[in-house]
C-alpha positions in Angstrom: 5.1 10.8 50.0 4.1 9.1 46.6 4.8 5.5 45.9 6.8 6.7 42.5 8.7 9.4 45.0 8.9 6.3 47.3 10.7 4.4 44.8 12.9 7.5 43.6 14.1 8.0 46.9 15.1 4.3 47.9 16.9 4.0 44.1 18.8 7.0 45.3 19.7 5.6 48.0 21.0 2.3 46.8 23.5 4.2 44.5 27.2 3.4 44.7 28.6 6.0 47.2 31.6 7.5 46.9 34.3 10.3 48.3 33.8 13.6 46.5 36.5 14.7 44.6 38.6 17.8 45.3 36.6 21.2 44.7 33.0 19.2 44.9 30.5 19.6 47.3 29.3 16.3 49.3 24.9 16.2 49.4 23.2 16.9 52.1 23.8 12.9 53.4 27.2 12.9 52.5 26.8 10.9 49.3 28.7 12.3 46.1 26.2 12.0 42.9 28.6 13.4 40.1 25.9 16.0 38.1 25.9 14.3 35.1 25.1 11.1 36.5 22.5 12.6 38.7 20.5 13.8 35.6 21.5 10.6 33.8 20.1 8.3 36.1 16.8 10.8 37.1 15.9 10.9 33.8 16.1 6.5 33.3 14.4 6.4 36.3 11.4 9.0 35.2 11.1 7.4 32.0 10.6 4.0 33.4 7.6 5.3 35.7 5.6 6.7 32.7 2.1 5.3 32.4 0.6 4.8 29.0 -2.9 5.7 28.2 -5.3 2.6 29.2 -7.3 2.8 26.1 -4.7 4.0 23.5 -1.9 2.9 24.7 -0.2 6.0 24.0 2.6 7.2 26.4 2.9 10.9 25.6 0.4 13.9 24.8 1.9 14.6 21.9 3.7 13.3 18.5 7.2 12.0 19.9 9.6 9.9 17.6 8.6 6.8 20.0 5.1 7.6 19.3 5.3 9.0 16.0 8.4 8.1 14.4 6.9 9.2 10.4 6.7 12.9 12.0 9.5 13.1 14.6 13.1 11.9 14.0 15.5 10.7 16.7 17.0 14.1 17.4 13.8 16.1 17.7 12.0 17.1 20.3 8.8 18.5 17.6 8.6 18.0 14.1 11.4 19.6 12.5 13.0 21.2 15.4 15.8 19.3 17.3 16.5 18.9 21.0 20.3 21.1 20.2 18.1 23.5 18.6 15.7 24.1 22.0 18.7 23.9 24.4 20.5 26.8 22.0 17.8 29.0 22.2 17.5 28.9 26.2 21.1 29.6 25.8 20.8 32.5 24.0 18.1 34.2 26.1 19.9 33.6 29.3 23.1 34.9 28.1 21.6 38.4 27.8 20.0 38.2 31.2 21.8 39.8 34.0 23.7 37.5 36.4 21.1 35.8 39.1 17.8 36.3 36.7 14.9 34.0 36.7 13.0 33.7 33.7 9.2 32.3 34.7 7.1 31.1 31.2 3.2 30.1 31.8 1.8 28.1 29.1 -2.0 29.2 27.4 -4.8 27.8 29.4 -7.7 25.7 27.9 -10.6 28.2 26.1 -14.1 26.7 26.6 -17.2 27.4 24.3 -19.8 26.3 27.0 -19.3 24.2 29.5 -17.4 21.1 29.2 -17.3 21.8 25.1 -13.7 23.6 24.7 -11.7 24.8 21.5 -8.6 22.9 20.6 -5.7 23.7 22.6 -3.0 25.9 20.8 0.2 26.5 23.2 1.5 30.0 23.7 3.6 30.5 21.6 6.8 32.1 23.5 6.6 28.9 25.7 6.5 26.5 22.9 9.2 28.4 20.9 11.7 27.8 24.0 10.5 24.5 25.3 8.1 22.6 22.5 6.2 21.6 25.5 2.5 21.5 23.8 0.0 21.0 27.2 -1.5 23.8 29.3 -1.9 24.2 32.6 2.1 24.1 32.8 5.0 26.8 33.6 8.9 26.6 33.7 10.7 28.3 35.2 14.7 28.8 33.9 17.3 30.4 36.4 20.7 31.6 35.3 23.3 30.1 36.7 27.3 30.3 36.5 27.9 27.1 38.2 25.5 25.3 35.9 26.9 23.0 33.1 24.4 24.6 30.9 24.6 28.4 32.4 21.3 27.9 34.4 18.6 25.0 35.6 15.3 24.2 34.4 12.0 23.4 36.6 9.1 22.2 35.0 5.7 22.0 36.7 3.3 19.8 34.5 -0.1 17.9 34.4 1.5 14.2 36.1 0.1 11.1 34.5 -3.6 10.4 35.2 -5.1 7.3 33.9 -8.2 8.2 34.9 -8.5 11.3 33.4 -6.2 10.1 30.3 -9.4 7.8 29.3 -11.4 11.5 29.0 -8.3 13.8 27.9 -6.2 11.4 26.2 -2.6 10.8 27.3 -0.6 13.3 29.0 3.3 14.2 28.5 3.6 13.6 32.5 6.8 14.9 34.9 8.2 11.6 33.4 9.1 13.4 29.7 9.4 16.9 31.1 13.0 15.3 32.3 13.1 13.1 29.6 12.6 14.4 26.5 12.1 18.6 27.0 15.4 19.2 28.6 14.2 19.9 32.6 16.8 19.3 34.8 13.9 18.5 37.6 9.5 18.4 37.0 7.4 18.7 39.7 3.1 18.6 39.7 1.9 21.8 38.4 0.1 21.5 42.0 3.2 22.4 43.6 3.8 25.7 41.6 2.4 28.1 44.3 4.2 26.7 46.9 8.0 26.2 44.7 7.1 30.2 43.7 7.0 31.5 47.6 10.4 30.2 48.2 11.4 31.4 44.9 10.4 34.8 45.8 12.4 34.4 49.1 15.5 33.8 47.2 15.3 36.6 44.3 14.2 39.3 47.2 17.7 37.9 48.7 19.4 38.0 45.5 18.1 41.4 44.1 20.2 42.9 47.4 23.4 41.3 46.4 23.4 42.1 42.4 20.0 43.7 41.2 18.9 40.4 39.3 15.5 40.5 37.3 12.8 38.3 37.0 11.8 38.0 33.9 8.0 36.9 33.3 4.8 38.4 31.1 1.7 38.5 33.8 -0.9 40.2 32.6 -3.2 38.9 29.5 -1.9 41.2 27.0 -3.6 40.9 23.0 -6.6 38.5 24.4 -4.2 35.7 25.4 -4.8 34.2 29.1 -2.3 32.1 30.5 -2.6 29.6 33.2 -4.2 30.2 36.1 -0.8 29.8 37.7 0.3 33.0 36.9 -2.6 34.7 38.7 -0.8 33.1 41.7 3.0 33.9 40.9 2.1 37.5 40.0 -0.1 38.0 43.6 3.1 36.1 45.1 5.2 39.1 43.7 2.8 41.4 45.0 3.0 40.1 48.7 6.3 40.2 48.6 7.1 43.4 47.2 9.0 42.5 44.2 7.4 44.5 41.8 10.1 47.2 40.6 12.4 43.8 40.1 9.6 42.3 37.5 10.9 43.1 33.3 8.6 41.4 30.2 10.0 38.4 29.4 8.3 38.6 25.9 10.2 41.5 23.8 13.2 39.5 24.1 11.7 36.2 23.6 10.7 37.9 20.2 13.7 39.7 19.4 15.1 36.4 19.2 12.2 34.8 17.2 12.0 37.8 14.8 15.1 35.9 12.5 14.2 32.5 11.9 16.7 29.5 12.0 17.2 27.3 8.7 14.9 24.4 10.1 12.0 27.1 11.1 12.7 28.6 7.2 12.0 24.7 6.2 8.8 24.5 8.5 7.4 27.6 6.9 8.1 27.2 3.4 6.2 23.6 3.9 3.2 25.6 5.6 3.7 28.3 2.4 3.8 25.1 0.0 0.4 23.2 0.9 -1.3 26.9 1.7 -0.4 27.5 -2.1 -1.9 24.5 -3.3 -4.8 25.0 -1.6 -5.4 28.2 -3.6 -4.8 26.5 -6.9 -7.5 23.8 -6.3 -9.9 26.2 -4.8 -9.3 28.4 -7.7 -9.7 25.0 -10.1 -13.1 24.2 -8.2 -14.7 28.1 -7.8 -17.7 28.1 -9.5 -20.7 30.8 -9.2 -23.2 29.8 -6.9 -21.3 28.3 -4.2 -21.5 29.6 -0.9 -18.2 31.3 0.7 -18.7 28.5 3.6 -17.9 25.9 0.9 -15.1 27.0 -0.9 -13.6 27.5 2.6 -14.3 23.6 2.7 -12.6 23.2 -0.5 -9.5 24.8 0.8 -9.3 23.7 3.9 -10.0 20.0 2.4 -6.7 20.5 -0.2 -4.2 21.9 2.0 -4.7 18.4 4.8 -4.6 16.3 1.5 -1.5 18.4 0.8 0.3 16.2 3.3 -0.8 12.5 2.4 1.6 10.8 -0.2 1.3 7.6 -1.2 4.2 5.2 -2.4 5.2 2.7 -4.9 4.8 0.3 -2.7 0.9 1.2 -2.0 1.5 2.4 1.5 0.6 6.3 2.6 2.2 8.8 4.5 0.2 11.3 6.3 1.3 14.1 8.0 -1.8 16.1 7.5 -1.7 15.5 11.7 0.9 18.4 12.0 -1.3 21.4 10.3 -4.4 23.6 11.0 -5.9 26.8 10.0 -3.3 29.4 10.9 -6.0 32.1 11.4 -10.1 32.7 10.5 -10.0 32.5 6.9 -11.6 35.6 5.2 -13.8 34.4 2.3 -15.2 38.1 1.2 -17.0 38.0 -2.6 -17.9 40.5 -4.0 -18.6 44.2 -1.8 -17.6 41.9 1.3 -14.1 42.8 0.6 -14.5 46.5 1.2 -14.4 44.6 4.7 -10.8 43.7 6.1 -11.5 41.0 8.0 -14.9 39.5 7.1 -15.6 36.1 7.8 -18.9 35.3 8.1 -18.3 33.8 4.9 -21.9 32.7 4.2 -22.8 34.3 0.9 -23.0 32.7 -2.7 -20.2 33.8 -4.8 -22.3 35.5 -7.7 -20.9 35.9 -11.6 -18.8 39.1 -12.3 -17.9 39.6 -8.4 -14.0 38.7 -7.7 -13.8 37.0 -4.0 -11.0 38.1 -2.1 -9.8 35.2 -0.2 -7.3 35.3 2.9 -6.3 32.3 4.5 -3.5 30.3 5.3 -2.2 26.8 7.1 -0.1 26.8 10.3 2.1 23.2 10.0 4.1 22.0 13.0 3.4 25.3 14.9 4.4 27.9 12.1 2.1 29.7 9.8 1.7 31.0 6.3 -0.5 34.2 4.9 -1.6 33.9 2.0 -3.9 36.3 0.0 -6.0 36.4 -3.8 -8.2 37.9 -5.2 -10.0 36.3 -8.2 -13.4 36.1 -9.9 -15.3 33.9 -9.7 -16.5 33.0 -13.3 -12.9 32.7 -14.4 -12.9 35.9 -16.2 -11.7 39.5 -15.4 -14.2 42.6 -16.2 -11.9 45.3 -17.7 -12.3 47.8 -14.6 -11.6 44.8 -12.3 -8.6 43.8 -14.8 -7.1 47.3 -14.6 -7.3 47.7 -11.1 -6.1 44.2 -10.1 -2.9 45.1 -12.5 -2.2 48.3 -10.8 -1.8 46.4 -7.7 0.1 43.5 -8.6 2.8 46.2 -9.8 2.6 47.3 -6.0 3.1 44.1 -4.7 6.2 43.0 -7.0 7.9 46.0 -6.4 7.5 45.8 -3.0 8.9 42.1 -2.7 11.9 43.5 -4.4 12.6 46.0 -1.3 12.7 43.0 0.9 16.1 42.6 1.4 19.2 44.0 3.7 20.8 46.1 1.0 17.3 47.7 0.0 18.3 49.7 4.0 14.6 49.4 3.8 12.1 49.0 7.5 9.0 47.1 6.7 7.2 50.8 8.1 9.7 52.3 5.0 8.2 49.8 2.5 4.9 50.4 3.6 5.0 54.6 3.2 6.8 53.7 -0.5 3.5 50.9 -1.9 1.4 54.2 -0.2 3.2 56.1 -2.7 3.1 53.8 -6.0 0.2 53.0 -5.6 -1.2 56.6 -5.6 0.9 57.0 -9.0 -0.4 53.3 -10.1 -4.2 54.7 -9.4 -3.6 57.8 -11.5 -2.9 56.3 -14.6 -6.2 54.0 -14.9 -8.4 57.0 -14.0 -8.6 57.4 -10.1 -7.4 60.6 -9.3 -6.6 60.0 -5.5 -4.6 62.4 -3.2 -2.6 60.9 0.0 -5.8 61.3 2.5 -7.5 59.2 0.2 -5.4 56.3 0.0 -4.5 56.4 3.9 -8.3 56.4 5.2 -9.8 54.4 2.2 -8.3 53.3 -0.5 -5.4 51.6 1.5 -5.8 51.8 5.3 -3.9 48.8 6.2 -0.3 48.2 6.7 1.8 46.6 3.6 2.6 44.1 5.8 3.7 42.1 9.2 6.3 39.7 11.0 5.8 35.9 10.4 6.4 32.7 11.9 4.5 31.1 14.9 2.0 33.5 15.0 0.3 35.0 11.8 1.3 38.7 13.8 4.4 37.6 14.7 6.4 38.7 17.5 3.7 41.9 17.8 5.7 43.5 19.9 8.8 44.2 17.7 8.5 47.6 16.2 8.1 47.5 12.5 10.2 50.2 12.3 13.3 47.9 12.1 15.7 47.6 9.3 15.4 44.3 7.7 17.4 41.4 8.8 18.4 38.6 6.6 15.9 35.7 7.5 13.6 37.3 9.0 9.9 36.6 7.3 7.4 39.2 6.3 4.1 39.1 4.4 3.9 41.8 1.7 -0.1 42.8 0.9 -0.8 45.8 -0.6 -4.5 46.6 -1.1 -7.0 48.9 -3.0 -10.5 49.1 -1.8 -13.0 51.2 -3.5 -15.9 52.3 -1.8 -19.0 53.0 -3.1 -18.6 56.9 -3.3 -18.8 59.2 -6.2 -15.1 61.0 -6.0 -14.5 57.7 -7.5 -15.1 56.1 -10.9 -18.2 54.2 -10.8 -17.2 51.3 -12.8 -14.8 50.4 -9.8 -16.6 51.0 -6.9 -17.8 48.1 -4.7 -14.3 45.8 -5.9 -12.0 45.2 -2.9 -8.5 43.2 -4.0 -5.9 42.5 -2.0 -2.6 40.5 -3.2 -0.5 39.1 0.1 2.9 36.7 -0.3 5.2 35.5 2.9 8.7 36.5 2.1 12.0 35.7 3.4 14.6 38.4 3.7 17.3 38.3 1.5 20.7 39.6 1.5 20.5 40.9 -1.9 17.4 41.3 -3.7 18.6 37.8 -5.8 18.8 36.3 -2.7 14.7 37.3 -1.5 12.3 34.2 -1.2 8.8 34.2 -2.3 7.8 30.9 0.4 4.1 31.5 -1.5 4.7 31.6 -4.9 3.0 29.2 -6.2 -0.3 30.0 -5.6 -1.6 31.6 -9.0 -1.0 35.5 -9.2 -1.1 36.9 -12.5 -4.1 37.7 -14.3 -3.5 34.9 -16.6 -2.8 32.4 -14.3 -5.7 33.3 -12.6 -7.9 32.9 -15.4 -6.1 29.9 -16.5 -7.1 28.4 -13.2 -10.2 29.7 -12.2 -13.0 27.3 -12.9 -10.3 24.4 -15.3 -11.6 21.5 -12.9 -15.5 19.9 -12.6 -16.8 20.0 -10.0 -16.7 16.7 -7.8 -13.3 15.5 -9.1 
């Protein structure tokens, strides 16, 4: 036994004991800890164990409002995202679950370039959406319950507090905040996982007998993602024990649920849409021929962190620039590199008369934006280049306008409909295209995907959906002209693509553009392109 579990146990033990009331159940030693209390007093007691880190004297491993009180308020458990908002979306998901079912969530696992030279951590994003928990190595496990106040317990297995390896790794959350702060009703070292998931097994093999409960839980590394290296263990575990047929993915219905976004996720987003657009204006401002791809990524990247410092009257700056990142690897494609979909070597000088397709976009406080433009680089359009770039845009805004409930439209719908327009747009500056043409060349990406933690959102929600109010979509109609002579030479070799993150509206009046302000018109484009020196 541990000194803190030492301690635990004595303080339990010097609680005031009393008779249980009618209908309760007395503890194993006869003393009657009202549930409440129990939690209550567990979580004062965790909280007063934690260790802060011995060089920064930092008590958690990530922003809390005690740490970080200019990103996290009182109420929230993650910037922008309160405690009541976590605890309702547990809620939710359990109340669809079949009476008895145990939903088990394993958290990403650390990536490593070499050997002791890893990539920064990003958190899975299922497990961050229901617990905001932002370490690895770390599951929790969520069991319905009808005689629980909440309609079922929580169990997290975490990293505990490790001074010694806090002066490497920097602090840790610990089993202290799991209680504390994330809403467990018990944490346990992640150590203990393999042995807490054998006895779990034991119970749900007894449970599936009485009333064919599920366990909920996603096993296998599905679209590259590994998970930790506890769920290797749980899934043999299952295995041994037979339990197979009673194992259901927990993530379609994780994402069901994130596919509509809450107000305060809606906020998140259009701040992460907000700096993301001023990015594109100052690298617009600052494009000049000559400069390598790399560096204009640097300009962007460089404006959307400076996005988030503001400074007051008083002298004195906020920054927040702690809460963002690039959402995805930017694509940086001038010239024929945007016949390319995803290029992002992005190591060749932007030359005079090419456009430069650029795709990129900041994730802030765990939600991203998608952003796409396509501009040239001297500033100024050729006329092939202008026509073509206009025959798209009228794509795209039509498009946004079908981005609403009463439109009855699917995002699969709206995609088959830009096919369409743009064939008609094509035909009327000279580019004489049948279907095949624009569904293997010309256009051979989707108009679009779900948004919100991920940049493909919720991946395994069929796009075939009607639109929902509040959900978020990118719209990004594109026109890519090879170099091939059943098309006019003047535009082939120019790839543009034109890409917004919209809300879902109601009503067509009620559809929002969270991207708007980066520039999107031909003249705004040219108005920007190249209107700042370089260096200021």
């Amino acid at each position: 036994m541990t000194n803190f579990a030492r301690a635990a146990r004595s303080a339990l033990l010097r609680l005031s004991i009393c008779k249980p009331s009618p209908g309760q159940a007395p503890c194993s030693r006869g003393f009657h800890i009202a549930a409440n209390a129990k939690r209550s007093f567990l979580s004062s007691l965790l909280q007063t164990a934690k260790s802060n880190n011995p060089i920064t004297g930092q008590w958690y491993g990530q922003p809390t409002h005690e740490t970080h009180p200019e990103l996290v308020s009182p109420a929230e458990v993650t910037h922008g995202i309160t405690k009541s908002e976590y605890e309702a979306r547990r809620q939710q998901l359990v109340q669809d679950m079949p009476a008895g079912s145990t939903l088990v969530l394993f958290s990403s696992r650390m990536y490593f370039v070499s050997p002791h030279v890893f990539h920064g951590f990003r958190q899975d994003s299922d497990f961050f959406y229901l617990t905001g928990w932002n370490e690895p190595d770390s599951v929790v496990v969520i069991e319905k319950s009808a005689t629980a106040s909440r309609g079922y317990t929580m169990v997290m297995f975490v990293n505990s507090k490790d001074p010694k390896k806090e002066v490497w790794e920097g602090p840790r959350n610990g089993i202290e905040a799991a209680v504390s702060l994330f809403g467990a009703d018990e944490a346990r070292p992640v150590a203990e996982f393999r042995k807490y998931a054998a006895k779990l097994t034991g119970r749900l093999q007894d449970r599936k007998s009485r009333d064919g409960a599920y366990v909920f839980a996603d096993l296998d590394a599905e679209h590259g993602l590994l998970r930790s290296r506890e769920c290797d263990a749980f899934r043999d575990q299952l295995k041994r024990d037979n339990m197979g047929s009673h194992v259901r993915r927990l993530s379609p219905l994780v994402q069901q649920q994130r596919l509509i976004k809450s107000s305060a996720e809606i906020q998140l987003m259009r701040e992460a849409g907000r700096i993301s657009a001023l990015g594109f204006g100052q690298l617009m401002q600052k494009c000049r021929p000559g400069l390598s791809e790399s560096t204009l990524q640097a300009v962007f990247e460089h404006a959307t962190q400076m996005a988030l410092v503001s400074q007051h009257e008083d002298g004195s700056v906020v920054d927040r620039s702690a809460l963002s990142r690039p959402a995805y690897v930017p694509v940086f494609a001038s010239g024929e590199h945007a016949l390319c979909m995803h290029y992002v070597q992005n190591a060749s000088p932007a030359k005079s008369g090419d456009l430069i397709l650029v795709d990129a976009g900041t994730e802030y406080a765990a939600y991203a934006s998608d952003i796409t433009r396509t501009f040239p680089v001297n500033g100024r359009f050729t006329q092939p280049q202008r026509d073509l770039y206009s025959a798209l845009l009228s794509v795209h805004e039509q498009m946004v306008r079908l981005c609403c409930v009463e439109s009855g439209y699917s995002l699969n719908e709206v995609h088959r409909r830009s096919a369409k327009l743009l064939a008609t747009e094509l035909k009327q500056i000279g580019l004489d295209v049948s279907d095949r043409d624009i569904d293997e060349q010309l256009f051979p990406h989707h108009i679009g995907h779900y948004l919100g933690m991920d940049v493909h959102d919720t991946v395994d929600i069929s796009r075939s959906q009607q639109l929902k109010r509040n959900m978020v979509v990118t719209i990004e109609p594109g026109v890519y002209v090879p170099y091939d002579n059943r098309f006019p030479k003047a535009f082939q070799g120019i790839g543009i693509r034109i890409e917004d993150d919209i809300v879902v509206g109601q009503t067509e009046s009620d559809i929002e553009n969270l991207t708007a302000r980066a520039p999107r018109s031909v003249e705004e484009i040219e108005a920007c392109v190249g209107s700042v020196s370089w260096g200021s």
